[in-house]
C-alpha positions, -999 to +999 in steps of 0.1 A: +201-250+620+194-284+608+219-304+584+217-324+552+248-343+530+236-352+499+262-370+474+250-366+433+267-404+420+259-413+381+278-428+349+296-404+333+278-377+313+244-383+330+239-353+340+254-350+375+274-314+371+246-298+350+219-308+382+247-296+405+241-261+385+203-262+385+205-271+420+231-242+430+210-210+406+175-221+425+190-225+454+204-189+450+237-193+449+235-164+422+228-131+419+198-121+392+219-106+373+254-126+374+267-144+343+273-181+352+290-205+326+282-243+323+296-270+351+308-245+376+321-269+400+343-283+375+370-255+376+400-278+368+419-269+337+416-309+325+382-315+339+369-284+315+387-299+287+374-336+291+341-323+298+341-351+330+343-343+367+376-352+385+379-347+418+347-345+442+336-315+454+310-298+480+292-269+479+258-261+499+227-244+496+199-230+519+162-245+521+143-233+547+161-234+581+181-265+565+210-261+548+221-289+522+260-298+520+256-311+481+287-337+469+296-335+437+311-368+422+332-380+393+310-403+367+339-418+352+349-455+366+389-447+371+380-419+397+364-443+419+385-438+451+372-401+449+336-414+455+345-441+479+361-417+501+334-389+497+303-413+506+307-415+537+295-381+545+263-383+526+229-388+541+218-399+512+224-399+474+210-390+443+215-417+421+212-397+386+206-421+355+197-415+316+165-418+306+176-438+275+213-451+287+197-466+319+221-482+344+259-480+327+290-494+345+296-468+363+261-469+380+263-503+393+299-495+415+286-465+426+254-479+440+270-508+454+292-489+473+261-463+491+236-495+495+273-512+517+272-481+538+236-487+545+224-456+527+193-454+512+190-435+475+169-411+457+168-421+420+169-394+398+160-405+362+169-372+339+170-365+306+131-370+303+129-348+272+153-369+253+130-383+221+142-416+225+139-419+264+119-448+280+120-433+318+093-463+329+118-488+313+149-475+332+128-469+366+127-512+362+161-512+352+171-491+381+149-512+403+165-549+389+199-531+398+191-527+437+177-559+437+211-577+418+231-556+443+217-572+474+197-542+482+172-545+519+141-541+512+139-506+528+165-496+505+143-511+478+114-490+484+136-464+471+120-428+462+121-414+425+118-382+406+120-373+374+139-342+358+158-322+330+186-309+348+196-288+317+165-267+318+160-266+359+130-286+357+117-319+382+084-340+382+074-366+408+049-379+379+057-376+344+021-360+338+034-330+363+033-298+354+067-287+369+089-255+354+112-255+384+137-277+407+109-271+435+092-309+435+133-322+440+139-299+475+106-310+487+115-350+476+149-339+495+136-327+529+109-350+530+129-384+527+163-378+538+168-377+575+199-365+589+222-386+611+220-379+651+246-357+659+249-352+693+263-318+701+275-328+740+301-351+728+332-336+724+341-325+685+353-352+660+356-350+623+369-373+595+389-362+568+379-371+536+397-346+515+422-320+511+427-287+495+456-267+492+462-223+500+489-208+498+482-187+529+471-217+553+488-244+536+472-279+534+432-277+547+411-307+560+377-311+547+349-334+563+318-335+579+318-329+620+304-360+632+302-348+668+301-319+692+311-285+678+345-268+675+361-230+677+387-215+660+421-220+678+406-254+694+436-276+702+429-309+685+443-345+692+451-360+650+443-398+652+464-409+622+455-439+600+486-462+613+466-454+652+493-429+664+479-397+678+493-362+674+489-330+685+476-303+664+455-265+666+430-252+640+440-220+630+411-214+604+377-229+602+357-224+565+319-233+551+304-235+520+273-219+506+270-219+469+306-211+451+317-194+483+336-207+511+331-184+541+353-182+573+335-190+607+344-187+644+319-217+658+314-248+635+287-279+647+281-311+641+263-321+607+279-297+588+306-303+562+337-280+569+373-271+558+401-267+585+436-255+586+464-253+607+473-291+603+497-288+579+503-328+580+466-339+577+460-366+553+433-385+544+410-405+568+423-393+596+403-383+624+404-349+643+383-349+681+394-326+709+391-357+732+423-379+735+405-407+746+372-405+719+381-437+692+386-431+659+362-435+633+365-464+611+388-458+582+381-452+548+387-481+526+397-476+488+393-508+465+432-515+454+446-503+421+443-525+388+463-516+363+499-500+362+528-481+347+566-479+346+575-443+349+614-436+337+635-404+335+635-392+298+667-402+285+659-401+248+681-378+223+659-349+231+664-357+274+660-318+287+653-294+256+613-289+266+606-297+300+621-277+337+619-310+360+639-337+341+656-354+376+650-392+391+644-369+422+616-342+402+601-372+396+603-392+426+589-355+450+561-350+428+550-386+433+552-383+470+531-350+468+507-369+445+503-393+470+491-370+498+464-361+477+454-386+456+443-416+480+438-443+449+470-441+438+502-465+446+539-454+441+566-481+442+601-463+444+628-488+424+663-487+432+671-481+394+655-446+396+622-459+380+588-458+394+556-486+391+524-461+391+496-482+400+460-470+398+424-476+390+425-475+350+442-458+318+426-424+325+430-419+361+469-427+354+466-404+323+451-371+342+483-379+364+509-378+332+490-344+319+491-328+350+526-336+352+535-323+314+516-290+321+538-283+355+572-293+331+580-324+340+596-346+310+589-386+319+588-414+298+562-442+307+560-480+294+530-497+282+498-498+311+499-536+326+471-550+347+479-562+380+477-601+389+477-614+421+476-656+435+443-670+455+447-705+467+472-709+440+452-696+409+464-665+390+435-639+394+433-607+373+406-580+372+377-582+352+351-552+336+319-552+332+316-535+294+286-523+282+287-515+242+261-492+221+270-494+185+251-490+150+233-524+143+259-530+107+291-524+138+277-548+161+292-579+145+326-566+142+326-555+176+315-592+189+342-609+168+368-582+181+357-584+218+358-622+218+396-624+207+403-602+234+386-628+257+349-609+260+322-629+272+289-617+262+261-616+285+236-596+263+225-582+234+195-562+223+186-547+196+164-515+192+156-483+165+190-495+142+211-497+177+227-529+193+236-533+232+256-557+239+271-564+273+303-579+278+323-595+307+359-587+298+395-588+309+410-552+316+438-568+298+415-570+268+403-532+267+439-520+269+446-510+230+411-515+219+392-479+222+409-463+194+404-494+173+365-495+187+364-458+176+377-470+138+355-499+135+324-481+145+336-443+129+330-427+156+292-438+161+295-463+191+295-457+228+320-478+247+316-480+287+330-502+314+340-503+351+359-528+373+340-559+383+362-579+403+392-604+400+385-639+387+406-667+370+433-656+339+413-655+311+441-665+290+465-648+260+453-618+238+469-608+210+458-569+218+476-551+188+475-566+152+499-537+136+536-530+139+554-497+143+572-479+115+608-468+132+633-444+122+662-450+111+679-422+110+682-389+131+670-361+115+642-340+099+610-356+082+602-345+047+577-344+028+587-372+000+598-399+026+562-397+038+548-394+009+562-425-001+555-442+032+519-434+038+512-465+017+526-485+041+502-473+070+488-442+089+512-421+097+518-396+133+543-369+120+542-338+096+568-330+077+595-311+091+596-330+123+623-336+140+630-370+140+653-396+164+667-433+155+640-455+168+613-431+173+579-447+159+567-421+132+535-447+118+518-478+120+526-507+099+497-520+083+513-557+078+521-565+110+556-562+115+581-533+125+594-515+102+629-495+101+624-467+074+643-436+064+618-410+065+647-380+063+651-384+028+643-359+003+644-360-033+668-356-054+667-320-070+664-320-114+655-291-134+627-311-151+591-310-138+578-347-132+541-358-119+561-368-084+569-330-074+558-313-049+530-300-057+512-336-070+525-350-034+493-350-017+498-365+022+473-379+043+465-352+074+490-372+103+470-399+132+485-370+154+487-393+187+470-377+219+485-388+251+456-411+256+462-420+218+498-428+230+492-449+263+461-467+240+490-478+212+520-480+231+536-516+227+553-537+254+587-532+239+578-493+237+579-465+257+559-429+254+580-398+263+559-368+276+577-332+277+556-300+282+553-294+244+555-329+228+541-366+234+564-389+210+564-428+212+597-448+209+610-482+211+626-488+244+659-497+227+667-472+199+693-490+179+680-516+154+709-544+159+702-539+200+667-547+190+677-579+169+697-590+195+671-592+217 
C-alpha cells in the first residue's frame, strides 16, 4: 500500500470543506444511495453555526493501490496553531484560492508556513463559474505571492488546476471538458511523492493532535514516520520538555472516508489514532526504540491578543450557570490547554485568569464553548500583547485586506487611518474598491461592527497577523459612551421609549435590569446613568404618549462577539449559559467618580 498526506489550506470561505466533500463522495466514501448534508467534516456544534472550520481534521480515501490521508484545515486567521501543527504531516498541499478574492490574509500565512517546511503546493483556483471570476488574474496573483514569500524556484514551478468544488467538477485547462473530480486525483498522484518511510527502523510517530472517547480516554493522532507498530506494542513517550516515559497502545484506529476503523498492524506513511496513553499531549513523540531521537518539535507562533477572565460576581452571580467557582474555572482552563496548543493560561493569585491567544474569535469559540457546558465568567476588554526589542515597544501588526462598495470606500480610509491603518493599495473595479491596509491589531479591536454600519452590511473585511513592529501610537477605538443603569430592576417600555433618542439600545422591555449594567450606547460620547425602570404614571385620560403610540426601535441585541467587539476598558462582559450582558467593572456610580 502506498501513502499520501495531503493538507487542503485557504482563506476562509474558499471553498476548502465543500472540496473536502467532493473529494470524500468520488472517492466513495458514500454509499449510492446515502443522504449526505453539506461540510461533513465540520460536525462541531459552533463550526456548523459559523459556517467556518475549527479544528483540523483527517479523513482518507482510496485511489488505486494509494490511499490519500486528506487534512482538513481551518480558513480563519485565529485558528492558525491548528494548521501549524497539522502541516507537518502533509506531503503536500492544496492551496485552494477564489477565483475573484484571489490571495486574502489568510492565504499568505498559510503558504508561508508549507513553503518554511519545504513543501511544495498544488494551487487549486476554484470557484471558476463565479461571473465575476478572473482565474488567469489570480493564477499571477497566486504566482507574485510565492515569489514575495521567498519561494525556491522548484517550489515556484508550482502545479495548478482549476475547479468548482460545489458541483464536483476539475479542469487542468479552462477549455476542458471535465464533469468530475477525476483530472484533480490524477494531478494528485502524478505530482506529489510520498516521503521515504523506511519500514526497518523501529516505529516512531509524532503527535499532532488529540481526540477524546469515553471508552479509551485521550487518543494520539499523527502520521507514523517510521517502521510499523501492533496493537499492545510497548512504546517509549519522548515528552516535549526531553523526559521519556513509558507507555502501551492499547488500540490502534484508521480513517477511510467518515469512518475510523480499528486495525491490528499499522505502517509507516499512514496517518493513525492511538490510545492507551492516557497522558499524550501534543508534539510528543511515540518510537518503540528508547534510544531513536525525537522528532523536532512543533512550533506554534505565540499568542497576540488577550483577556482577563473573572468569576461572575455581579448581582445575578449563580442564577443561570452550574460551574460558577475560581476552581470550575481554573480546571477547565487546564483541560483547554491539553487540547488547544495556541492557547496561554496565566493562573493569578487573585483567582483571575489572563487568556492569551491568536485573535478575538479564537478566544471567543473558547467563551461559547464554555457558556454551553454552564460555566458563568465574566471577561474584560481583549488587549494586544506588547513585548520590548532592543528597548523599543513592539506590538503585532495585520495585514487587512478591505472589499467595500466604491461610495464606502472613503469612509473606511478615513476610519482605518485614525486607528493607525497604513494603506498599501487600492483598486478599483465593476463599482467595488480594494484597499489593503497595514494595521495595528490594536486598531481592529472595536472596529467590525462599526465597519459592518458604515458599509450596511455590503463590505468584506479580512485580516491575519503579520508580525510585530514599532507602537504605532494612541487610538481612540470607540467614539460612543455607555448608557448605565441606575437602578435595579425591571426595564419598561416608557423608559426606553424615552431613551432610544439618546442612542441604540440592547434590552427589551421587561428585562431584568442591575445598577451599572450598560442597557445602550450613548450617541454623544459620554456615559450616561439613566433610570430605565420607570414606568408611567397611570391617568384615566387617553394621551398620544400611551402605549399603544410608543413605538421602540427592535434592541442592537449584543452577540457575544457583539459584546467582546464593544466592551470598553473600564467594562466587563458576563457570560451565563442563557444570557451575555455587558457591565461596568465598578457598579456604583460615586465608585466610578471616584475613580
Amino acid at each position: 500500500m502506498k501513502y499520501l498526506t495531503i493538507a487542503i489550506i485557504a482563506h476562509v470561505d474558499h471553498g476548502k470543506t465543500t472540496l473536502v466533500d467532493a473529494l470524500l463522495k468520488q472517492g466513495g466514501a458514500f454509499r449510492d444511495n446515502q443522504a449526505v448534508e453539506t461540510c461533513v467534516m465540520d460536525s462541531n456544534d459552533q463550526e456548523k453555526e459559523r459556517g467556518i472550520t475549527i479544528y483540523a481534521k483527517n479523513t482518507a480515501i482510496q485511489i488505486g493501490d494509494t490511499k490519500v490521508n486528506i487534512v482538513d484545515t481551518p480558513g480563519h486567521a485565529d485558528f492558525g496553531s491548528e494548521v501549524e501543527r497539522v502541516l507537518r504531516m502533509a506531503d503536500s498541499v492544496l492551496l485552494l484560492v477564489d477565483a475573484y478574492e484571489g490571495p486574502m490574509p489568510q492565504t499568505r500565512f498559510v503558504l508561508r508556513k508549507s513553503l518554511e517546511l519545504g513543501i511544495k503546493p498544488i494551487v487549486v483556483i476554484n470557484k471558476i463559474d463565479k461571473p465575476t471570476a478572473r482565474p488567469s488574474y489570480v493564477l499571477d496573483a497566486v504566482f507574485d505571492l510565492f515569489v514575495q514569500l521567498g519561494a525556491t524556484d522548484e517550489q515556484c514551478d508550482f502545479a495548478h488546476i482549476y475547479t468548482i468544488a460545489r458541483d464536483g467538477v476539475a479542469k487542468r485547462e479552462l477549455t476542458d471538458e471535465s464533469t468530475n473530480l477525476q483530472p484533480l486525483f490524477d494531478l494528485i498522484l502524478e505530482k506529489v511523492q510520498p516521503r521515504e518511510n523506511d519500514a526497518a527502523k523501529p516505529f516512531r510517530m509524532q503527535i499532532a493532535n488529540l481526540a477524546y472517547d469515553s471508552f479509551t480516554g485521550r487518543q494520539g493522532i499523527g502520521r507514523i514516520t517510521d517502521g510499523t507498530v501492533k496493537t499492545g506494542a510497548n512504546v517509549f513517550i519522548i515528552g516535549n520538555d526531553g523526559v521519556k516515559r513509558k507507555g502501551k497502545i492499547s488500540k490502534i484506529m484508521t480513517s477511510l472516508g467518515l469512518q475510523k476503523a480499528e486495525i491490528k498492524e499499522a505502517e509507516a506513511g499512514d496517518i493513525v489514532t492511538i490510545a492507551g496513553i492516557p497522558d499524550i499531549f501534543v508534539g510528543e513523540t511515540v518510537t518503540t526504540d528508547e534510544n531513536t531521537e525525537a522528532l523536532p518539535p512543533i512550533t506554534i507562533d505565540p499568542p497576540t491578543l488577550k483577556m482577563q477572565f473573572f468569576v461572575n460576581d455581579s448581582p445575578f452571580a449563580g442564577k443561570e450557570g452550574d460551574f460558577v467557582t475560581s476552581r470550575h474555572i481554573r480546571d477547565r482552563l487546564e483541560k483547554e490547554l491539553e487540547m488547544n496548543v495556541g492557547l496561554k493560561v496565566e493562573f493569578k493569585d487573585d483567582g483571575s485568569f489572563v487568556v492569551a491567544g491568536r485573535g478575538e474569535l479564537h478566544l471567543a469559540v473558547l467563551i461559547e464553548t464554555m457558556r454551553r457546558e454552564g460555566f458563568e465568567i465574566q471577561v474584560g476588554a481583549p488587549e494586544v500583547i506588547f513585548h520590548e526589542e532592543n528597548g523599543v515597544k513592539m506590538e503585532p501588526f495585520e495585514k487587512c485586506v478591505i472589499n467595500v462598495p466604491d461610495e464606502s470606500a472613503g469612509s473606511v480610509i478615513e476610519k482605518m487611518g485614525k486607528r493607525r491603518g497604513i494603506m498599501q493599495d487600492m483598486k478599483s473595479e465593476r463599482g467595488l474598491t480594494n484597499l489593503e491596509f497595514f494595521i495595528p491589531t490594536r486598531g481592529l479591536l472595536g472596529f467590525r461592527r462599526e465597519f459592518t454600519t458604515m458599509t450596511r452590511g455590503e463590505g468584506i473585511l479580512a485580516s491575519s497577523f503579520d508580525k510585530y513592529a514599532p507602537y504605532g501610537g494612541d487610538i481612540n477605538k470607540r467614539e460612543v459612551g455607555s448608557m448605565i443603569s441606575g437602578e435595579n430592576g425591571v426595564a419598561m417600555t416608557y423608559s426606553l421609549w424615552n431613551l432610544q433618542e439618546r442612542g441604540p439600545i440592547f434590552i427589551e422591555p421587561q428585562t431584568e435590569i442591575y445598577e451599572g449594567m450598560i442597557i445602550g450606547e450613548h450617541l454623544k460620547g459620554s456615559d450616561l446613568v439613566v433610570n430605565a425602570t420607570k414606568n408611567k404614571q397611570l391617568t384615566n385620560m387617553r394621551a398620544s404618549g400611551t402605549d399603544e403610540a410608543m413605538n421602540l426601535t427592535p434592541p442592537r441585541v449584543m452577540t457575544l462577539e457583539d459584546a467582546l467587539d464593544y466592551v470598553g476598558e473600564d467594562e466587563l462582559v458576563e457570560i451565563t449559559p442563557t444570557k451575555v450582558r455587558l457591565r461596568k467593572k465598578k457598579l456604583k456610580e460615586h465608585e466610578r467618580k471616584r475613580g
